[in-house]
N, C-alpha and C positions, 0 to 999 in steps of 0.2 A: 471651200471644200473641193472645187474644180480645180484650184490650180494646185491642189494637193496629190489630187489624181493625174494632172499630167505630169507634174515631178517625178508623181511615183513609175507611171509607165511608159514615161519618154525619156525623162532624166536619167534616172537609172540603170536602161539599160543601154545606153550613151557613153553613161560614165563606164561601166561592164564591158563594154566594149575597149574601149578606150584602155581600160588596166591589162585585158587580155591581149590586144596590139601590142602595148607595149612590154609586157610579159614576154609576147612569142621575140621583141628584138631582141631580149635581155639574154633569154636563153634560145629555143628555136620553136617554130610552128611545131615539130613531133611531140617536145617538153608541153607544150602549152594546152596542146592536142590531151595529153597523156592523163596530164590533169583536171584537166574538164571530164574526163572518161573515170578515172579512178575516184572522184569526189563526188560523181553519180551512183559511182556504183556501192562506196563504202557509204552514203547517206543512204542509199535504197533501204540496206542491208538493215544500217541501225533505227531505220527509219519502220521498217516492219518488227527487228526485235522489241524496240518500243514502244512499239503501237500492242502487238502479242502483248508484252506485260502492263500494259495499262487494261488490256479489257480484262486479262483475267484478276487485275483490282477490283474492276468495276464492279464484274459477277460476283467476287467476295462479299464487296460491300453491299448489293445488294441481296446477295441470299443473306447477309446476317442484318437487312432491316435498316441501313444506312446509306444514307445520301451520298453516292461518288463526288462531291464535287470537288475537290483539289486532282483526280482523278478523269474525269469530262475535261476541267481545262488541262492538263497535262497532253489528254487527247487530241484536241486540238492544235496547241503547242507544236506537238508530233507531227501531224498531219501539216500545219504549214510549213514547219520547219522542212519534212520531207521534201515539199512540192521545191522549196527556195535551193534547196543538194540538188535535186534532178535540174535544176536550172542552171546552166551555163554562168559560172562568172565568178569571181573572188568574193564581192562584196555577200553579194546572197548565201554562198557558201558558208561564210565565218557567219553568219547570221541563223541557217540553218543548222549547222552544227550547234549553236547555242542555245537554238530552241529543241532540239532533238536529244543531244545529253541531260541528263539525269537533274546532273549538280548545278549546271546553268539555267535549267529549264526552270527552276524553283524561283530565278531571280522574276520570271516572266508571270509566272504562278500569281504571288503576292504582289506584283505591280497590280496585274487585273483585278484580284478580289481587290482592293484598298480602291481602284477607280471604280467598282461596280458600289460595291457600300457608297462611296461617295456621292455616285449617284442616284441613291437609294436614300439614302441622309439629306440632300440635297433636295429631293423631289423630282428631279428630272426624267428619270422613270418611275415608270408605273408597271410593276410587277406583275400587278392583279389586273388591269385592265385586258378587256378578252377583244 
């Protein structure tokens, strides 16, 4: 589990670094600049639009007596995805766009349900324990 979390917050933005260097030789520090700025600002964007249309699912489903759940993880989804757009770097971007659009977001959706039943099936958590 540690050396998962150092890959993930040393590795990573290592590697982020390293694509965006070699990005600003390809084309220029202003290109490189421009894009880091513009893929903040258009994940901002859709990152609040679909954050807006998830809760007003949620308040549907719940004034009409139903459990949000494909809607809660959607939310989340959203919410990381956004954080990874406001973050500086190529990799995180195409990751954040993927969590934050619609029709990709759903791959992310039913991975989570199918690992949570799993471990619900499994026994490895406990739901009910307070």
């Amino acid at each position: 589990m540690i050396g998962k979390l150092i890959l993930l917050f040393i590795g990573v933005p290592i590697v982020e670094l390293f694509i965006l260097l070699k990005l600003a030789s390809i084309t220029s520090t202003l290109t490189t600049i421009f894009i880091i700025i513009t893929t903040g600002m258009v994940g901002a964007y859709l990152a609040k639009k679909e954050g807006r249309s998830i809760l007003r699912n949620i308040r549907f489903e719940l004034n009409n007596g139903h459990m949000p759940a494909n809607n809660l993880i959607d939310g989340l989804c959203v919410l990381i995805g956004g954080a990874f757009l406001i973050t500086p770097g190529i990799i995180t971007d195409l990751v954040g766009f993927t969590l934050v659009l619609p029709f990709t977001r759903i791959l992310y959706r039913e991975y989570i349900k199918a690992k949570f039943t799993n471990m619900l099936n499994r026994g490895t958590i406990n739901i009910w324990r307070s």
